[in-house]
KOLPA-453754 format. One record per residue: residue number from 1; x, y, z of N, C-alpha, C, CB in turn. Coordinates in Angstrom, 3 decimals. Glycine has a CB too. Layout:
N
ATOM, nr, n_X, n_Y, n_Z, ca_X, ca_Y, ca_Z, c_X, c_Y, c_Z, cb_X, cb_Y, cb_Z
ATOM, NUM, X, Y, Z, X, Y, Z, X, Y, Z, X, Y, Z
...
END
This chain:
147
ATOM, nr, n_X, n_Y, n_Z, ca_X, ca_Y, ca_Z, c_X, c_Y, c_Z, cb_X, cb_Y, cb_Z
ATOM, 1, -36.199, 5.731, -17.012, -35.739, 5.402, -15.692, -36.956, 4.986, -14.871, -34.983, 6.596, -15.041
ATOM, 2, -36.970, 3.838, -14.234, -38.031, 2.968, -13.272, -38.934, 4.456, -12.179, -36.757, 1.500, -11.939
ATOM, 3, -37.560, 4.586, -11.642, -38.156, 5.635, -10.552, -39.254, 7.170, -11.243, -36.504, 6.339, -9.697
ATOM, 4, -38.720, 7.539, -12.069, -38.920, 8.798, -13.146, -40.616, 7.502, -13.626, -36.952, 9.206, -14.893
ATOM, 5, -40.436, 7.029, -13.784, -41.894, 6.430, -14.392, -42.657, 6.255, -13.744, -42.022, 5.363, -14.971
ATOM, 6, -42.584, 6.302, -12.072, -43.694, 5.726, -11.048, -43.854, 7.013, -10.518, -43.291, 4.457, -9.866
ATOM, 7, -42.801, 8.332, -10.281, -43.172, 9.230, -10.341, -43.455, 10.484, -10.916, -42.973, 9.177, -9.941
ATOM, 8, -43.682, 9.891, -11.947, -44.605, 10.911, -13.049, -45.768, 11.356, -12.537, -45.090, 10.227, -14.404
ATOM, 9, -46.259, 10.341, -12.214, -47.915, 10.643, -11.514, -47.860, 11.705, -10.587, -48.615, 9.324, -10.584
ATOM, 10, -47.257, 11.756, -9.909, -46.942, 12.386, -8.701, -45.753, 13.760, -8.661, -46.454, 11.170, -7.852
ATOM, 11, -45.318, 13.698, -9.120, -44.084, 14.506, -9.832, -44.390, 15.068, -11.048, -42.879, 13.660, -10.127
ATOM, 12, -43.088, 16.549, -11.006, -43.005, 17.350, -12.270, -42.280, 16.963, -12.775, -42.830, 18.524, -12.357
ATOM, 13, -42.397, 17.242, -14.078, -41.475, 17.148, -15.225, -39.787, 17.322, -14.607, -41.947, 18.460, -16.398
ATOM, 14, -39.586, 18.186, -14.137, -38.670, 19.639, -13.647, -38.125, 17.935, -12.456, -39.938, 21.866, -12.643
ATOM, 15, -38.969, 17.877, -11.515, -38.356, 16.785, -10.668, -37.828, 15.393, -11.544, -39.535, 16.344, -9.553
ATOM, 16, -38.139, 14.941, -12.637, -37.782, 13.739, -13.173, -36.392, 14.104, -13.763, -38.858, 13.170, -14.207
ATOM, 17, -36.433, 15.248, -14.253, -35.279, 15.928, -14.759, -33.691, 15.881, -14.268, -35.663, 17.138, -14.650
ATOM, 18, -34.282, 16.364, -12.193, -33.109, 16.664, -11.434, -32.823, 14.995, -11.227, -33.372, 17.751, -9.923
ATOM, 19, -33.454, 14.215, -11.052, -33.638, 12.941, -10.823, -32.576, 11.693, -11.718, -35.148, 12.845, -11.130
ATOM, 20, -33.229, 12.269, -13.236, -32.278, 11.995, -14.311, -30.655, 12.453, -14.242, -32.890, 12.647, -15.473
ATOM, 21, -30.397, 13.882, -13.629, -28.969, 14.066, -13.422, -28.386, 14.086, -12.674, -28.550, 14.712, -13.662
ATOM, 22, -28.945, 14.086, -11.217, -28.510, 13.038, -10.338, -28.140, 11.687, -10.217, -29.080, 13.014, -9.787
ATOM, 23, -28.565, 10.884, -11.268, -27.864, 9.636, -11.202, -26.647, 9.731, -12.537, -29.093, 8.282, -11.367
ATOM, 24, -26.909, 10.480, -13.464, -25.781, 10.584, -14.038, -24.819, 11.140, -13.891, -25.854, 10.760, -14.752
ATOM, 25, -25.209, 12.210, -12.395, -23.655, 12.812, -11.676, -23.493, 11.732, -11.254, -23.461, 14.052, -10.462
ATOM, 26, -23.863, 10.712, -10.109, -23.504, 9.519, -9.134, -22.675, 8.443, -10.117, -25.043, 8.747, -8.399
ATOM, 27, -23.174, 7.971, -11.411, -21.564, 7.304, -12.114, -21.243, 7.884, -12.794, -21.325, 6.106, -12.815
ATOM, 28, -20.862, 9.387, -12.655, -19.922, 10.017, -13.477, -18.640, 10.160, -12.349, -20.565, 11.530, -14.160
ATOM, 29, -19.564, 10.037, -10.758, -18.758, 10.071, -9.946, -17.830, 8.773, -9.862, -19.419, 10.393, -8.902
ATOM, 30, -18.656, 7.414, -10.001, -18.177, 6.374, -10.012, -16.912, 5.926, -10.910, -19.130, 5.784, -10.174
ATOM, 31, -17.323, 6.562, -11.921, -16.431, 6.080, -13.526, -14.687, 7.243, -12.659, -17.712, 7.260, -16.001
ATOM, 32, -15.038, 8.311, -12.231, -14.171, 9.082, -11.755, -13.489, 8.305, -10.919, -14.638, 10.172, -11.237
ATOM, 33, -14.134, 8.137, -9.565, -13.355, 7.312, -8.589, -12.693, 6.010, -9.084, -14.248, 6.945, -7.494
ATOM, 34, -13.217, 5.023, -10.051, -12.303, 4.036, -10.615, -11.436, 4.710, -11.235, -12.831, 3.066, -11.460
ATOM, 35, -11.212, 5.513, -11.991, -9.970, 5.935, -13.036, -8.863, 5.774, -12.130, -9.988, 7.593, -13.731
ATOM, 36, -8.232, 5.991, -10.989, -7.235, 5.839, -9.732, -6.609, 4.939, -9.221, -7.621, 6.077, -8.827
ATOM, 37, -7.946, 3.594, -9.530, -7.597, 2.570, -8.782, -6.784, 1.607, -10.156, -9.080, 1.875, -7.903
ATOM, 38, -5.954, 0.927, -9.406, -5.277, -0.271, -10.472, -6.261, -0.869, -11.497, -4.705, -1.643, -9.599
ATOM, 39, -5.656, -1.795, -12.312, -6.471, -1.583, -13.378, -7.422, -2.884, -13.032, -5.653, -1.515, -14.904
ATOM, 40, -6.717, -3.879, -12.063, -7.744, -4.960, -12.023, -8.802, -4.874, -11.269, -7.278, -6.047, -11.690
ATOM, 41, -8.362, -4.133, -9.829, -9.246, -3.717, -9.138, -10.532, -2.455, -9.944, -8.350, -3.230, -7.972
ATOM, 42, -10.155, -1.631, -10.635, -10.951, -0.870, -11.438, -11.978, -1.941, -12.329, -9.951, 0.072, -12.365
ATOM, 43, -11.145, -2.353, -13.460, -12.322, -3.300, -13.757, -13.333, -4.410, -13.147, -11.914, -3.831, -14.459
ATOM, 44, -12.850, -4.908, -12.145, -13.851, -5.382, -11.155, -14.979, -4.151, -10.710, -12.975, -5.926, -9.803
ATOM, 45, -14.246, -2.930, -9.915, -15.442, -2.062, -9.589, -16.262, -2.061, -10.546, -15.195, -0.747, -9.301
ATOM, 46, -16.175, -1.554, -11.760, -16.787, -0.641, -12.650, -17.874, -2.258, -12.965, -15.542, 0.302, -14.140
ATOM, 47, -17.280, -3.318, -13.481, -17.756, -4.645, -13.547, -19.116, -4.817, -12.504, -16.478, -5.647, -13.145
ATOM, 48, -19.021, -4.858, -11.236, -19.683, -4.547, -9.905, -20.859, -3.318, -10.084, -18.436, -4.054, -8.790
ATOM, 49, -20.599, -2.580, -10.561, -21.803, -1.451, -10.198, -22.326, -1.504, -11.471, -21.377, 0.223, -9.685
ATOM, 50, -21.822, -1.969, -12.816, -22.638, -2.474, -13.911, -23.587, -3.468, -13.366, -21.794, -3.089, -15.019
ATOM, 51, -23.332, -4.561, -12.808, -24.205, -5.829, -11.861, -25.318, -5.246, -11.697, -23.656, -6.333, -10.292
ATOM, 52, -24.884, -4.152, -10.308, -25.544, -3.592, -9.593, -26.813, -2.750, -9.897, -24.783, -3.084, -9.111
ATOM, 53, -26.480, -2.968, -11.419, -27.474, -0.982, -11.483, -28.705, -1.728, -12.197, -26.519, 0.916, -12.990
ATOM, 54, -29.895, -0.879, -11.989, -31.074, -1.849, -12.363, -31.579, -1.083, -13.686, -32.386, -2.016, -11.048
ATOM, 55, -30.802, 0.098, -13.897, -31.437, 1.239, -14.706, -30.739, 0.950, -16.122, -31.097, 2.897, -14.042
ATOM, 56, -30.860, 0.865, -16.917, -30.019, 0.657, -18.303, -29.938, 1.984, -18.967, -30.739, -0.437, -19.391
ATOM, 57, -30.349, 2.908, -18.297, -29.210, 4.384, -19.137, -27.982, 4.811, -19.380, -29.226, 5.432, -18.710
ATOM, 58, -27.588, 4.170, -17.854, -25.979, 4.868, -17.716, -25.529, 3.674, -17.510, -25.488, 6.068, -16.447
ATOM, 59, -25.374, 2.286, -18.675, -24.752, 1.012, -18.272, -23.622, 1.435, -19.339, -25.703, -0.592, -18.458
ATOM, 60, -24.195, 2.068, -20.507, -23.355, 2.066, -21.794, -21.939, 2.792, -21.531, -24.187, 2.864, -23.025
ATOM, 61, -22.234, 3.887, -21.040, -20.929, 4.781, -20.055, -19.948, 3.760, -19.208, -21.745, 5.923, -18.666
ATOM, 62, -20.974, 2.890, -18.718, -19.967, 1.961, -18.035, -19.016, 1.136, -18.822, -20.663, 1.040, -17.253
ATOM, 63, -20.288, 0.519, -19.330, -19.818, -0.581, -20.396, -18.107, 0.069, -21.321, -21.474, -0.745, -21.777
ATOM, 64, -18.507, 1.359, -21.829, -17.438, 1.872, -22.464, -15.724, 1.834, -21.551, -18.017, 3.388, -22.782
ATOM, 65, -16.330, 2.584, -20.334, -14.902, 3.101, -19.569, -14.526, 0.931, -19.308, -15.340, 4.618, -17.356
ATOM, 66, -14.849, -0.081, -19.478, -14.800, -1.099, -19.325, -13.608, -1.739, -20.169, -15.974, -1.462, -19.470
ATOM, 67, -14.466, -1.584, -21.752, -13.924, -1.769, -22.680, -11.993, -0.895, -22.781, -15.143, -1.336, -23.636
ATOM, 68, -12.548, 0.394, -22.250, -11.354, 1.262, -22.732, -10.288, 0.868, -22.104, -11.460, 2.705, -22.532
ATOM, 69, -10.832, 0.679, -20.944, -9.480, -0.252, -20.084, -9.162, -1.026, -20.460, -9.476, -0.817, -18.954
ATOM, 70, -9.890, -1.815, -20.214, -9.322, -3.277, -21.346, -8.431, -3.265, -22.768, -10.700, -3.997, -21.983
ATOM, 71, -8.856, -2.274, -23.540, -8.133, -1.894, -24.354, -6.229, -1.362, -24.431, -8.987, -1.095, -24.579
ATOM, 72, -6.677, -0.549, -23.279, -5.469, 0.280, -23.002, -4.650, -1.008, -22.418, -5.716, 1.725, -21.859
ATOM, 73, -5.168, -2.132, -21.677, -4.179, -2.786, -20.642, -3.712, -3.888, -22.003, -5.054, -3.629, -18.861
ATOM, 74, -4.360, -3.984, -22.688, -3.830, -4.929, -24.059, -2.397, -4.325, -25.266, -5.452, -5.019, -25.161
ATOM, 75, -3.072, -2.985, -25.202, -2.138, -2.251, -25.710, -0.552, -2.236, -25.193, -2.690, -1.092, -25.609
ATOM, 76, -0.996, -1.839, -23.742, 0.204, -1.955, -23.086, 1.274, -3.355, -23.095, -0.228, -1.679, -21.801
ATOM, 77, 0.304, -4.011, -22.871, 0.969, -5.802, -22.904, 1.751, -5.760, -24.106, -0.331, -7.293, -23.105
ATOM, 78, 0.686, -5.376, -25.079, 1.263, -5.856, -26.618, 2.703, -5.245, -26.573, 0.277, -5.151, -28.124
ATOM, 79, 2.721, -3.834, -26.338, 4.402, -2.957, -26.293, 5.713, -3.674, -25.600, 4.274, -1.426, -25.271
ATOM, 80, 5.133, -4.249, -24.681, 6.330, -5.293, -23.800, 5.787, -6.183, -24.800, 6.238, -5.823, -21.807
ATOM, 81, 5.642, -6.578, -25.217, 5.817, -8.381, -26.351, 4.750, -9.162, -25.489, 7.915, -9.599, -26.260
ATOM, 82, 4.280, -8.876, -24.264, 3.623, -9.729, -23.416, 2.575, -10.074, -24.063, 3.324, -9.263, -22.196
ATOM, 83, 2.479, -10.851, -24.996, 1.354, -11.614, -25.600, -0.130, -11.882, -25.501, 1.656, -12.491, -25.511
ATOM, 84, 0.432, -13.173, -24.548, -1.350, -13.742, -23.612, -1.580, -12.814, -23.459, -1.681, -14.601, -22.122
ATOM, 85, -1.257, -11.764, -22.512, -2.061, -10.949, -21.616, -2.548, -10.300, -22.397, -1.545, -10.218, -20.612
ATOM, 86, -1.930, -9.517, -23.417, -2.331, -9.081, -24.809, -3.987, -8.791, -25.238, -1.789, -10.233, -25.722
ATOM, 87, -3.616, -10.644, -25.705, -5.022, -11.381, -26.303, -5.483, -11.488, -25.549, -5.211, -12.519, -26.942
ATOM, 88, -5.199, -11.764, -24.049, -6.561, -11.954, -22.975, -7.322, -11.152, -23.066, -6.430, -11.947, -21.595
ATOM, 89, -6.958, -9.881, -22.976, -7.315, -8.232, -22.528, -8.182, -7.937, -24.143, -5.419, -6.893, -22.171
ATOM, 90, -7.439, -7.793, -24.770, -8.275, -8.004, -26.223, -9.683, -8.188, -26.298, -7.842, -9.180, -26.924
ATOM, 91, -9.367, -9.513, -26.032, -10.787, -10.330, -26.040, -12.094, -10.502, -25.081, -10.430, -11.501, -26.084
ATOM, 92, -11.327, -9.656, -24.065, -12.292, -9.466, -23.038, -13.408, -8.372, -23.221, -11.560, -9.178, -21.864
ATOM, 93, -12.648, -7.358, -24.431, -13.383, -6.180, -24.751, -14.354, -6.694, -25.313, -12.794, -5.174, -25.515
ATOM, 94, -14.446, -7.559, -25.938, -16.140, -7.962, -27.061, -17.347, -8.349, -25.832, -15.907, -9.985, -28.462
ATOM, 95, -17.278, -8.705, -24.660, -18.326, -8.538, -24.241, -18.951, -7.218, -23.586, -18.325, -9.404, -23.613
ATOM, 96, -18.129, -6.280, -23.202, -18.930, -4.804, -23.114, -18.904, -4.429, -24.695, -18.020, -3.433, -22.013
ATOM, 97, -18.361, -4.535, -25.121, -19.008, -3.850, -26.677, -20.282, -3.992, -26.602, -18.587, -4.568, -28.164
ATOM, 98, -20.368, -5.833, -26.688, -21.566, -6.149, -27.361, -22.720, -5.744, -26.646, -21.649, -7.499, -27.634
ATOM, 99, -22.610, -5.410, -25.519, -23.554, -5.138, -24.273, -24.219, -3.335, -24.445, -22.396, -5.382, -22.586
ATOM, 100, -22.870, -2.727, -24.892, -23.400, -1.520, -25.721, -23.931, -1.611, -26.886, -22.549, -0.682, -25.963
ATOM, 101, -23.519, -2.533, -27.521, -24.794, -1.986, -28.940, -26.018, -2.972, -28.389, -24.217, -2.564, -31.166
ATOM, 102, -26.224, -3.816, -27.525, -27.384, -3.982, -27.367, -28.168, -3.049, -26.448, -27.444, -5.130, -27.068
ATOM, 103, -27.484, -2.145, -25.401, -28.182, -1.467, -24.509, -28.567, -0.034, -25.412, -27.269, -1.290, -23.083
ATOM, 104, -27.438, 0.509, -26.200, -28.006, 1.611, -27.286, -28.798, 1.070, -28.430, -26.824, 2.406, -27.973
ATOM, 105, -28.803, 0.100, -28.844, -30.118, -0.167, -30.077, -29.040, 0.508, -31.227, -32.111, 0.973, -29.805
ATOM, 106, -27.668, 0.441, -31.137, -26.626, 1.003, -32.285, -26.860, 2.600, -32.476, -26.914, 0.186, -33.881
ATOM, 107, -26.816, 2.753, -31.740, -27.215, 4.643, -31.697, -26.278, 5.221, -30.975, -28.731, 5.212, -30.896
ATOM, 108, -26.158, 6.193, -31.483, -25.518, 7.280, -30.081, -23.821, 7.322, -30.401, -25.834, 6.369, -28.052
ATOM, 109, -23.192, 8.562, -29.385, -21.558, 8.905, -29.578, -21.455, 7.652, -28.805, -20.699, 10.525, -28.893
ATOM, 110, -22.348, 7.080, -27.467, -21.301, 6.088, -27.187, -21.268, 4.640, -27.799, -21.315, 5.928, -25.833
ATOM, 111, -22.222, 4.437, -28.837, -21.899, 3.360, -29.432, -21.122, 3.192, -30.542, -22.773, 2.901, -29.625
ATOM, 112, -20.541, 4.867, -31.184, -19.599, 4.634, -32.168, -18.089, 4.805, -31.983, -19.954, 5.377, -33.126
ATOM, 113, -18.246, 5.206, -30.130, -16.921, 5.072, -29.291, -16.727, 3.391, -29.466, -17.110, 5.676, -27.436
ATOM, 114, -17.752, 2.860, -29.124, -17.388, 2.029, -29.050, -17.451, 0.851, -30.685, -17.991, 1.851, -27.844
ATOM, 115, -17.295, 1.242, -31.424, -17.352, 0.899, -32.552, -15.798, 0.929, -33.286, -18.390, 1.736, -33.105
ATOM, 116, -15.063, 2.532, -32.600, -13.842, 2.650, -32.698, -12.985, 1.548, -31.931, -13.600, 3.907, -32.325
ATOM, 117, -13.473, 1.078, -30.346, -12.589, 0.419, -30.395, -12.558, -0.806, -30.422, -12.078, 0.694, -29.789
ATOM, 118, -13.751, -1.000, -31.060, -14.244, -2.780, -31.806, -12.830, -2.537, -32.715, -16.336, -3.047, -33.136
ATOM, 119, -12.822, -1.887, -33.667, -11.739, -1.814, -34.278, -10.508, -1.741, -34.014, -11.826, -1.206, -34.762
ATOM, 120, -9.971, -0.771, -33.461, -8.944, -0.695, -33.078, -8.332, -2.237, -32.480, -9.062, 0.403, -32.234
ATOM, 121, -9.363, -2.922, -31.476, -8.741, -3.812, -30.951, -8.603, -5.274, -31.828, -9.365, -3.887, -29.720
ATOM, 122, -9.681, -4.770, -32.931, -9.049, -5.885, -34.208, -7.867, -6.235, -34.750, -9.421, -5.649, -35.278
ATOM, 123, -8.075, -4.575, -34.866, -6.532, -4.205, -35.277, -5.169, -5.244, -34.451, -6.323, -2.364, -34.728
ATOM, 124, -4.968, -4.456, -33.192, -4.461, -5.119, -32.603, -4.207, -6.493, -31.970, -4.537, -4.654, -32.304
ATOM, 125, -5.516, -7.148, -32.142, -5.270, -8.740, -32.450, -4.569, -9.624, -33.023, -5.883, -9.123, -32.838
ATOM, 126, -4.672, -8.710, -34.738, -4.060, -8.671, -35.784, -2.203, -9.060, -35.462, -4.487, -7.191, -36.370
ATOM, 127, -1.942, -7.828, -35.161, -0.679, -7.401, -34.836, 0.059, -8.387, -34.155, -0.716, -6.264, -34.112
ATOM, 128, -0.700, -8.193, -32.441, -0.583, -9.092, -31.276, -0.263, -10.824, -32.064, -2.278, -8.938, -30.238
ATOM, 129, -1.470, -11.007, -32.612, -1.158, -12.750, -33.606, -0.057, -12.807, -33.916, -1.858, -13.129, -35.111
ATOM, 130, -0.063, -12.035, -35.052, 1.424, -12.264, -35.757, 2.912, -12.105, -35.381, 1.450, -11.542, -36.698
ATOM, 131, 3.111, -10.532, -34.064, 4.056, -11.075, -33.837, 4.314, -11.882, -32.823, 4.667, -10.423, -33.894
ATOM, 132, 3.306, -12.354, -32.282, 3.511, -13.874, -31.386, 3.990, -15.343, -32.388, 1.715, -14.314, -30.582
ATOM, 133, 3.170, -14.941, -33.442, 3.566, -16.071, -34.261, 5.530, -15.918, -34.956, 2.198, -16.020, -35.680
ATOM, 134, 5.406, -14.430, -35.006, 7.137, -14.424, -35.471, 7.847, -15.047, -34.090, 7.899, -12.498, -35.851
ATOM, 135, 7.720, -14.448, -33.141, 8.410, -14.538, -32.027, 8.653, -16.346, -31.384, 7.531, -13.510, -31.028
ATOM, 136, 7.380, -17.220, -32.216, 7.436, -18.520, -31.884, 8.407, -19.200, -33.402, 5.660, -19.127, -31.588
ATOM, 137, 8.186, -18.580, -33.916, 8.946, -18.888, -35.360, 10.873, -18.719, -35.062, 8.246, -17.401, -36.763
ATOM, 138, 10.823, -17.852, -34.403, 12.302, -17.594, -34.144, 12.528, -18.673, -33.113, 12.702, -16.010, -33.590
ATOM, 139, 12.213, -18.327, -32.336, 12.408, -19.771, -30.884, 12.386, -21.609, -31.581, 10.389, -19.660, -29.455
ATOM, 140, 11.379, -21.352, -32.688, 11.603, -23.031, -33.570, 12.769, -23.084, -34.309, 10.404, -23.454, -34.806
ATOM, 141, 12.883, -21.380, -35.192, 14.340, -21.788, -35.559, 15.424, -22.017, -34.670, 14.842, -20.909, -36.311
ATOM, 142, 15.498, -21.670, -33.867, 16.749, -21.457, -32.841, 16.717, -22.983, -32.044, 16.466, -19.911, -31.580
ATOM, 143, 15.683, -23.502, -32.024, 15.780, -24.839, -31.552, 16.357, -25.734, -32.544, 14.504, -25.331, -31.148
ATOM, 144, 15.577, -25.610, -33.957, 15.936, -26.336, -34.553, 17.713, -25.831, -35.641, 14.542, -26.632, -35.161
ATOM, 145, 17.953, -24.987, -35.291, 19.612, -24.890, -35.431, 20.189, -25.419, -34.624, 20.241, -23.721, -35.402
ATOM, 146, 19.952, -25.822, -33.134, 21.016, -26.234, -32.233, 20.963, -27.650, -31.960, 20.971, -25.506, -30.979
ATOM, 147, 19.930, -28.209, -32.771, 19.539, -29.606, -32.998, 20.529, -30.437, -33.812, 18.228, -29.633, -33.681
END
């Protein structure tokens, strides 16, 4: 952490410490206060104070609760048949992934959180494809019977 490095000199150990969990209470607070808000407005916040933050410790935390949303709002789509939105949401997850395994160096619980839902949302791509593709398959037959 920037600050923790300029005051080392000057500072204890013991102070870099409280310093260090003080900002990881402040977006634990953040990640908290988005969980509430709608999901677009949430991913914008959380999007926003990722921007914002100059420190790359606690981006991956972000990065994750990012992804998970995204995940969950694809999931959801997919259950109503709602497709696009589906695959939009899907695909939106590969850029916080990728932003976590570059900010962890592939290390850590939160990069194999997020490893789970590299997958998972493969998975569901998968799924999402095909039955969009049945669902366009039926609509060609049905055109082309009444033809």
């Amino acid at each position: 952490m920037q600050a923790a490095a300029i005051g080392e000199k000057c500072q204890t150990a013991k102070w870099a410490e409280m310093l260090q969990d003080s900002f990881e209470a402040c977006v634990s607070e953040g990640i908290q206060f988005a969980e509430d808000l709608p999901y677009h407005t949430r991913i914008e916040m959380l999007e926003n104070f990722v921007q914002a933050m100059c420190e790359d410790s606690q981006k991956p935390a972000l990065f994750l609760q990012i992804a998970t949303a995204l995940s969950v709002a694809g999931i959801s789509a997919l259950t109503t048949k709602d497709f696009m939105p589906a695959l939009q949401a899907f695909s939106d997850c590969h850029r916080p992934i990728q932003e976590i395994r570059r900010v962890t160096g592939e290390v850590g619980d939160i990069y194999h959180e997020a490893t789970v839902i590299e997958n998972d949302v493969a998975f569901h791509v998968a799924t999402a494809s095909a039955l969009q593709a049945i669902k366009a398959g039926e609509c060609f037959q049905t055109v082309m019977t009444v033809s």
